[in-house]
N, C-alpha and C positions, 0 to 999 in steps of 0.2 A: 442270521437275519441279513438280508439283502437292501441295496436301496434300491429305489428307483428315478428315473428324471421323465418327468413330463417334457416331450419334445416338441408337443402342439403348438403351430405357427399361429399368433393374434393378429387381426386385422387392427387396424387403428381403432375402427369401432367399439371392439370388446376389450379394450384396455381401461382401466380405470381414468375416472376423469380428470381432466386436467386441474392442479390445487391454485386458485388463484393470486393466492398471497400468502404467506406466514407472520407470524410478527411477533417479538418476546421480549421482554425486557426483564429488565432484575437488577438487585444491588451487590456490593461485595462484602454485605456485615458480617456476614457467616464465617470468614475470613477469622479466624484467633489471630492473624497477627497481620496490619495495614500492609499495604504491596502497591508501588509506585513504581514510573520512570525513575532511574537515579543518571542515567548517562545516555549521550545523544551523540550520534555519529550519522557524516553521509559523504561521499563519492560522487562525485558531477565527470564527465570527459573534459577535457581541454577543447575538442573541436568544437566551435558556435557554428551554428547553421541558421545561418539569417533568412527570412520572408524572402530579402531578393532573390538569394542562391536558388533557391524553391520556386518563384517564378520562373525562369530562365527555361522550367523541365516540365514543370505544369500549368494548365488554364484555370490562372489565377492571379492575385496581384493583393501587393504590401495591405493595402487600405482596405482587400475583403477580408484576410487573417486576419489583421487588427480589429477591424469593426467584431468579426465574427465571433474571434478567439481571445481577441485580447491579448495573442503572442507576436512576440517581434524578433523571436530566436530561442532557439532550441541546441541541445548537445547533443550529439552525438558520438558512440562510442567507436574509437579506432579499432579498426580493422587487428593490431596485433594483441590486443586487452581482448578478456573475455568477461562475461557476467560474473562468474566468481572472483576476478580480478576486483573488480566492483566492490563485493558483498565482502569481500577479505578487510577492501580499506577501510569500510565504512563502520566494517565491525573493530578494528584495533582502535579507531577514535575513540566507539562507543565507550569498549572497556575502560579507554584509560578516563575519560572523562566519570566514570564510575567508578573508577578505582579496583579494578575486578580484574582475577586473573582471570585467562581464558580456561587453565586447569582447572577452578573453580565452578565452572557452570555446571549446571543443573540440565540443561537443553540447549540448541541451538535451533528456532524455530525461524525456517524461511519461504519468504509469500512472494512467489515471482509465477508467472507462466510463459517467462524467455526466461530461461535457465539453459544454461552451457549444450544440454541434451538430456531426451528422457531418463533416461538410464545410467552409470548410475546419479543416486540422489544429490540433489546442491547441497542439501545441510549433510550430509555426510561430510562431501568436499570439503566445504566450511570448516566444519569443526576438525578436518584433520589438518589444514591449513593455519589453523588459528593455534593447534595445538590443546585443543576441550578435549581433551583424551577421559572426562569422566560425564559429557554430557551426551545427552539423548538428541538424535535428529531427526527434526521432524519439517517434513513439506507441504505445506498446502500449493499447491501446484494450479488450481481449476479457481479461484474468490475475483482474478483478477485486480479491479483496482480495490476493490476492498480487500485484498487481503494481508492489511496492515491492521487495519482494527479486529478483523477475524486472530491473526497472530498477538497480538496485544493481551486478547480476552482468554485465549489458547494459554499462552506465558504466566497471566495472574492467576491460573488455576494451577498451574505447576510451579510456581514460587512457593504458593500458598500451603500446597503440599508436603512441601520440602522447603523450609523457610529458611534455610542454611546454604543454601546453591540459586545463585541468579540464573536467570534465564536471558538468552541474548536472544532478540528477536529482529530480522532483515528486511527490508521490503527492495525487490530489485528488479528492474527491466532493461532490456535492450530493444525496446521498440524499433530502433530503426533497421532493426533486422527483421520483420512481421509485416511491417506496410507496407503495402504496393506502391512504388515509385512513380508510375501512373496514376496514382486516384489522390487526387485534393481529399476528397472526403476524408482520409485518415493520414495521409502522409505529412500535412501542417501541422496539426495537434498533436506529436510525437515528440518525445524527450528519453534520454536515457540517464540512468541515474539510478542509484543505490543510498539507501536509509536504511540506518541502525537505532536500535534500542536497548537498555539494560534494563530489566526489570530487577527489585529485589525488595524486601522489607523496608517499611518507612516508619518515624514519629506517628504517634496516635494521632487524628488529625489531617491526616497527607492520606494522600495517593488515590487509586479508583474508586469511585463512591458508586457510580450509578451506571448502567449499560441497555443498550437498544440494537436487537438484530431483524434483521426483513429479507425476505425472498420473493421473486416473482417469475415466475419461470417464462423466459422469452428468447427467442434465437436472432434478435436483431441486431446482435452483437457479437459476434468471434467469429472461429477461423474455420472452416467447413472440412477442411482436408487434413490429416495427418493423424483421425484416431482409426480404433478399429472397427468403425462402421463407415470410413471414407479415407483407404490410403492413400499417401500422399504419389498417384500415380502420372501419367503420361498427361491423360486426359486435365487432371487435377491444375494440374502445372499447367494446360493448355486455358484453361476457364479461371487460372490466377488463386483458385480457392485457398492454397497454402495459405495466402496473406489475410489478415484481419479486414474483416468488412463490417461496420456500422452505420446503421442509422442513423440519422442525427437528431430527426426530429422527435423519436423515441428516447432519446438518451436525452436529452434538451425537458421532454413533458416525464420522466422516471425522477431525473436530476432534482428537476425545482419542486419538486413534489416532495418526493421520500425525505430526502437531505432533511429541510425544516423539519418534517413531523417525524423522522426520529431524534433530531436534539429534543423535539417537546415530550417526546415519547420520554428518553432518559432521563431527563433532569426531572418528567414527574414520578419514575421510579425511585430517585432519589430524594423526592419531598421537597425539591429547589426549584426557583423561577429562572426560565430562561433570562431573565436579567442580572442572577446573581453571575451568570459565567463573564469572564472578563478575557479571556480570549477564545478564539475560534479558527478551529485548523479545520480546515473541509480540503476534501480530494481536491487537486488543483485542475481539473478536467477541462475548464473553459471559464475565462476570468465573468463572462457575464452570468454564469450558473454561481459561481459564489456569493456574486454580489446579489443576485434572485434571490439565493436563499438565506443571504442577510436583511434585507426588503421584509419576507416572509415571516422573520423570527420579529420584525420592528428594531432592531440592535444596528447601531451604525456601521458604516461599513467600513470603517479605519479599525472595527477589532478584531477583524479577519486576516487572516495569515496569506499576505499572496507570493506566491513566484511562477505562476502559469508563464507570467509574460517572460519571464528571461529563462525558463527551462523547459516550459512545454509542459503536456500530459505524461507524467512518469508512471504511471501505472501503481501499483503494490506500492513505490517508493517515495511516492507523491506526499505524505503524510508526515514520513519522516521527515523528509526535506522541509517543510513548514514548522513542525516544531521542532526543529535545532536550529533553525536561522532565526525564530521566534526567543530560544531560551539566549542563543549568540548575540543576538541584536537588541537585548533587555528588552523587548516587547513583551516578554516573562518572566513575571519573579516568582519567587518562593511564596508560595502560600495562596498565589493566584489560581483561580478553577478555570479548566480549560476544558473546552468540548473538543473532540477528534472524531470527525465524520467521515466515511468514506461509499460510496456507491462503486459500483464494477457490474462486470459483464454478467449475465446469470439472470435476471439481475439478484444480486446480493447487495444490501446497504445495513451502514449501523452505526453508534455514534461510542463513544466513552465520553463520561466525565469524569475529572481528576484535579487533584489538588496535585501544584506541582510543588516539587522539591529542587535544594539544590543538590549541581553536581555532586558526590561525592569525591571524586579526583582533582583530575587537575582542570574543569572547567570544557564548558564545549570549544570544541577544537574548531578553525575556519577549516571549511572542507579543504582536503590533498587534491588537487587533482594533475597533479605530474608523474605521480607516485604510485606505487602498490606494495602491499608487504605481502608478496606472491613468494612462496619459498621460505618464508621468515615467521617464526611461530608468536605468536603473540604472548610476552610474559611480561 
């Protein structure tokens, strides 16, 4: 028997139509044994990059960031640190505040799209750095800034499975290496940063109840150059396309839209009123987009988790950062239901709900940021 491949070129016309939305929710009852956060880790740089610095190079000024963004400084990651440098620290906090060895994992799943380089995989990296010498690496590479909550949902099904091996889940960007230094439009809103998480079995009672995923397929958002339908060439490099380019006003009317109606979306797969959650970690993409879609849900806007304004849009890592300075800063106790939403590029958006848990270790750690345990395995 032979194959064969159809090699017929399609015009755009005779492609199937374009799908205009997806949308799914569901609970995690099915679950024989509860699966929660148990440990919370993140990574920030040392370098602040203030509104001014940013003026000084583009046409712009302190009081249109502020008004716009709601940021008044950003990190940025030093030139000798690399993204896995990041994803290493954020991940040994996680563990220990879990109490977890790194030999123990089950997985190591990470949601970045500035990873070190294509090839090979960040969570391999990870997990050989961390010392997971029994866990599976897995990368979501393409969710952008959602793909913290995509890794989250990824994670509860592989605890779930294997209820004896946690799963370590990362979210991490180097933004400041992807925006064009030239363009306001995305060069303000940038932060880099690294967020950890430990999944693992919890009290009946705790952990994910309810979840909300969405897609809408649009190109107003990424990086034009460097796949294999537009290498990163002469011309490329001449027209800037390597760098991330977005729209704002598209990401602004996606933002305040989806954000609300998928928390409404989840907490009604869960049988709960958006009133019963008592906190709220949304992607931290532009402080006036959170506070929108606290407005939307009717929930005040002190139960929202912010760090937009002193770290910027961190991308994938955006999520974590909010809830470890949220469970750090007692904004979170034990037992409190917390929504975790995020939107990205794609667009992809989704939300979790969860009861949280405490630490299992030694408590969330104030993030490293001098530090890396590069070279040093995590036990």
């Amino acid at each position: 028997m032979s194959a064969s491949t159809n090699t017929t070129r399609f015009s755009a016309t005779d492609l199937p139509p374009t799908v205009v939305a997806q949308s799914r929710s569901g609970t995690f009852e099915t679950f024989l044994r509860p699966v929660g956060i148990i440990g919370t880790g993140m990574f920030v740089p040392t370098r602040r990059v203030t509104n001014d610095e940013l003026v000084g190079t583009l046409d712009t000024t302190d009081a249109w960031i502020r008004r716009r963004t709601g940021i008044r400084e950003r990190r940025w990651l030093e030139l000798t640190l690399t993204a896995t440098d990041m994803m290493v620290a954020a991940a040994a906090d996680a563990l220990v505040a879990a109490g977890v060895d790194a030999a123990d994992l089950g997985a190591v799943v990470v949601a970045t799209f500035t990873g070190d380089q294509p090839l090979p995989s960040n969570a391999v990296t990870v997990a050989s750095r961390l010392g997971a010498t029994g866990a599976c690496p897995l990368d979501l590479n393409q969710a952008a800034c959602a793909g913290g909550v995509l890794g989250i949902w990824t994670a509860a099904h592989l605890v779930a499975a294997d209820p004896e091996r946690p799963v370590l889940v990362i979210g991490s960007e180097v933004l400041s290496r992807i925006t064009d230094p030239q363009d306001r439009s995305t060069r303000v809103f940038f932060g880099d940063a690294a967020g950890a998480v430990v999944l693992g079995t919890v009290p009946d009672g705790a952990g994910l109840e309810s979840w909300h995923v969405g897609s809408e397929l649009s190109h107003d958002v990424g990086i034009r150059a460097g796949g294999a339908s537009r290498p990163v060439d002469a011309r490329a490099v001449e027209q800037r396309e390597q760098y991330l380019h977005m729209e704002g006003r598209t990401v602004w009317h996606m933002a305040t839209r989806r954000l609300p109606s998928s928390v409404r979306e989840a907490c009604g797969a869960g049988a709960m009123a958006v009133e019963d959650v008592d906190r709220f970690v949304f992607h931290q993409a532009n402080i006036n987009i959170v506070y929108a879609a606290m407005d939307a849900l009717g929930r005040p806007r002190e139960l929202a988790a912010v760090n937009v304004d002193r770290l910027g849009n961190t991308g994938a890592a955006s999520i974590f950062l909010a809830l470890h300075e949220s469970v750090a800063d007692g904004a979170l106790s034990a037992g409190d239901r917390v929504s975790i939403s995020a939107i990205g590029a794609g667009f992809i958006w989704g939300t979790l709900v969860l009861r949280h848990v405490a630490p299992r270790g030694s408590g969330p750690h104030t993030y490293n940021t001098t530090t890396t345990t590069k070279g040093r395995p995590c036990r």
